[in-house]
NUMAR-732737 format. One record per residue (C-alpha): x, y, z. Coordinates in steps of 0.02 Angstrom, whole numbers, padded with zeros to 5 digits, always signed. Each point is the difference from the previous one (the first is absolute). Example, Ala and Ser with C-alpha at 12.3 -4.5 7.8 and 13.67 -1.06 7.14 Angstrom:
+00615-00225+00390
+00069+00172-00033
***
This chain:
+07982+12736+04730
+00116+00142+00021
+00111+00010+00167
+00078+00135+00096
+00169-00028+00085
+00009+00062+00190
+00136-00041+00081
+00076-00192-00073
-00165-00067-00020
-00138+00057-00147
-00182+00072+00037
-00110-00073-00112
-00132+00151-00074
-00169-00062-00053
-00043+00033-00173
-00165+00081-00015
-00130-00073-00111
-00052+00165-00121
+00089+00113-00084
+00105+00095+00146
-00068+00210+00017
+00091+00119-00013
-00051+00210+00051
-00071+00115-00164
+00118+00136-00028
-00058+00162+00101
+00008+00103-00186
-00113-00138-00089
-00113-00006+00121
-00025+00196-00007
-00022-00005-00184
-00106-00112+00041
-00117+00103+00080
+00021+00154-00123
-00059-00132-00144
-00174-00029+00107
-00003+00169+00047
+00002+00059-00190
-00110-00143-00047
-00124+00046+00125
-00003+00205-00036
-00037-00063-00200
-00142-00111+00051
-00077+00144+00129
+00014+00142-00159
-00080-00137-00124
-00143-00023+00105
-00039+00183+00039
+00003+00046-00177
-00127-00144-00023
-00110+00063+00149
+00044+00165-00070
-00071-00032-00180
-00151-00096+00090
-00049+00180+00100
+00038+00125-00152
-00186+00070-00018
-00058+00164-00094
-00019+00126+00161
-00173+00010+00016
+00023+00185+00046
+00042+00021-00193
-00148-00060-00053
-00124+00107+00120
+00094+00164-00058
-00024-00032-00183
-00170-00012+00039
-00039+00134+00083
+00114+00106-00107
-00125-00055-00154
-00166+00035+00096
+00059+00158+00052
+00051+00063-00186
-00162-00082-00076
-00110+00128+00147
+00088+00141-00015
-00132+00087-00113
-00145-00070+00134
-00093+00150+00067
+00003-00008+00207
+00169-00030+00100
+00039-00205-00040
+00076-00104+00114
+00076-00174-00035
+00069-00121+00099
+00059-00175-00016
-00023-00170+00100
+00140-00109+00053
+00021-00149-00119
-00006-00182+00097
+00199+00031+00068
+00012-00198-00053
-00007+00044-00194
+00146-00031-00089
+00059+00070-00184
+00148-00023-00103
+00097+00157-00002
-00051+00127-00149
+00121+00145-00049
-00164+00091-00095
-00179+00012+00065
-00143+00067-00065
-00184+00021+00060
-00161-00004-00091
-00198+00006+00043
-00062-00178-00006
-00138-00027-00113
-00200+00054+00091
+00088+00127+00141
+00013+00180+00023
+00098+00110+00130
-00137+00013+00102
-00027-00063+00182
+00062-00191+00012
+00093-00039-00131
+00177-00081-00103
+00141+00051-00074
+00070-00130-00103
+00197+00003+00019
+00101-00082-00151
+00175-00063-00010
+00058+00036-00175
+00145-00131+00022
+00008-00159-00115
-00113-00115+00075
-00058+00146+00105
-00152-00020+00149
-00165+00106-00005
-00066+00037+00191
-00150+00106+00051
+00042+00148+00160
-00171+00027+00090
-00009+00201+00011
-00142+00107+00069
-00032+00157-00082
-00119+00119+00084
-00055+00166-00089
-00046+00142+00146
-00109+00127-00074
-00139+00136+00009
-00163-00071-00031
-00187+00079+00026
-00098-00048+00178
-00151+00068+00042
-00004+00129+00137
-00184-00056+00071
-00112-00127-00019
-00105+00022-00160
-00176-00083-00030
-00048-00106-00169
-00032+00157-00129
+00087+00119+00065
+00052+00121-00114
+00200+00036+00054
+00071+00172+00022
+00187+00034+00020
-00019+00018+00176
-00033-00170+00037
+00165-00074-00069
+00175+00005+00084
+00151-00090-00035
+00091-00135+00083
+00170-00066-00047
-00011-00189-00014
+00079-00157-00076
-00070-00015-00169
+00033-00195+00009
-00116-00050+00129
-00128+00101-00054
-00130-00041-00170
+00064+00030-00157
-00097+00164-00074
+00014+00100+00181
-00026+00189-00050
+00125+00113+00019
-00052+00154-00063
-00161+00127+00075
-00056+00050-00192
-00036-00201-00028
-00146-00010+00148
-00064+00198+00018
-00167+00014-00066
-00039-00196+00005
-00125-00085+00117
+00033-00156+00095
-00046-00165-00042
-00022-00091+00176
+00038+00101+00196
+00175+00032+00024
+00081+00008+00170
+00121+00132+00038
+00182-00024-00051
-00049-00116-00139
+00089+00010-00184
-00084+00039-00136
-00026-00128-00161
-00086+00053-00157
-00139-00164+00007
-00030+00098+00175
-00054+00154-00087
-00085+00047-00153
-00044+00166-00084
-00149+00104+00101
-00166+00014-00123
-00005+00177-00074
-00174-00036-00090
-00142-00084+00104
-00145-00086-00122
-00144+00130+00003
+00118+00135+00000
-00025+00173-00068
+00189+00016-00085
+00080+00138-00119
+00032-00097-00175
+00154+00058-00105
-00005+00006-00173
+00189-00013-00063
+00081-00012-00177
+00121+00074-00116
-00012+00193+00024
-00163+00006+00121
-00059-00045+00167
-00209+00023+00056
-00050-00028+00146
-00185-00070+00054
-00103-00073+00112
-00062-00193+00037
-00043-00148+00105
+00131-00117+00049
-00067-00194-00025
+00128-00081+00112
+00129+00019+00139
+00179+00036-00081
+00153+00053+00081
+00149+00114-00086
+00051-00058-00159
-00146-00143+00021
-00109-00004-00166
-00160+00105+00050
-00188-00009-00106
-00109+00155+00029
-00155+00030-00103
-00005+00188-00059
-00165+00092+00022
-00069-00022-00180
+00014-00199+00054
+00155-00052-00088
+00123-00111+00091
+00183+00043-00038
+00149-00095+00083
+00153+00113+00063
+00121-00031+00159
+00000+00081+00172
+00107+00124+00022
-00056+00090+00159
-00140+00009+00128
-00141+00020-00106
+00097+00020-00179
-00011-00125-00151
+00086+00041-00148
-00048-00059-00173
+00126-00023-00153
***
């Protein structure tokens, strides 16, 4: 018990049970709070850099302009004006980072319509991922200019070009006028429609029954004569004609009403 003296007589003071408090220095009590303000700034940074390394993705961007930059040097030779475009990959795809790319044709696909571009990261451990591109090939391709009925023999008049997208239409679409002139049609054909060569096939020159011009050729000479043609042949088609002393010789078709014999 401690006492304090007022006056002639002494105050006892209680004495307090714990350890008595006394007031934290104003300075330690700031460095204090610079110490938890440091501590806290460390443990912020360490965290973004993890988040940081969690989010760091190849820029999917990268990987659609390789693409198209590989299309569009592998259809630079394609006759027609070629356009190519690219679809957005799935914006959730995620890819290590790559410092070199390269793209490729996946095995089974062509440049042609709907197709892929494989993209490859030539890194150590490096990711393969397929772009979706379309690729569509406008050119000038043979229509017909008026309805034509099954046999009709075609004249240059009824064709006319249209430019069109090669890569919707059937493969084999005729492009030039030479390739149907002169040939008859297979089936009716409405007007505007492109031209195929199963829709057309070479007109007949020599009719069976015939009266035709045969053409004796070989090394130095050429005689010319007269026959019977014994079946239907178009130009270049093998032809039979049976001469008029009754022998049958075989030649080829070579114009309305001409077989020549080799």
């Amino acid at each position: 018990m401690r006492y304090f003296m007022t006056g002639h007589f002494a105050t006892p003071i209680p004495r307090a049970d714990g350890p008595i408090s006394r007031p934290i220095p104003i300075a330690l009590r700031r460095a204090g709070r610079r110490i938890a303000a440091l501590v806290l700034a460390s443990v912020g940074s360490a965290l973004a850099n993890i988040v940081q390394a969690q989010d760091a993705s190849h820029p999917l961007a990268d990987l659609e302009r390789t693409a198209l930059e590989f299309a569009r040097a592998h259809t630079a030779e394609v006759r027609g004006r070629v356009d190519v475009s690219a679809h957005a990959l799935d914006p959730r795809t995620r890819l290590a980072p790559c410092s070199r790319t390269s793209a490729l044709l996946p095995a089974g696909t062509r440049l042609w319509g709907r197709t892929n571009v494989a993209v490859h990261c030539e890194d150590e451990g490096g990711w393969t991922i397929n772009v979706p591109l379309t690729v569509r090939v406008h050119a000038p391709v043979l229509v017909t200019s008026r309805a034509l009925g099954r046999g009709e023999r075609i004249a240059a008049g009824d064709l006319s070009t249209k430019v069109l997208d090669l890569t919707q239409l059937p493969l084999g679409v005729m492009t030039d006028a030479g390739q149907a002139v002169g040939k008859t049609t297979t089936a009716s054909l409405p007007a505007g429609a492109t031209l195929r060569p199963d829709m057309l096939r070479q007109a007949v020159v020599v009719t069976q029954g015939q009266q035709v011009q045969i053409l004796y050729i070989g090394e130095g000479f050429r005689v010319s004569g007269e026959g019977r043609a014994l079946n239907n042949a178009a130009i270049g088609a093998p032809a039979q004609v049976r001469t008029a002393a009754g022998k049958v010789l075989k030649g080829i078709a070579t114009a309305p009403g001409v077989v020549e014999v080799r």
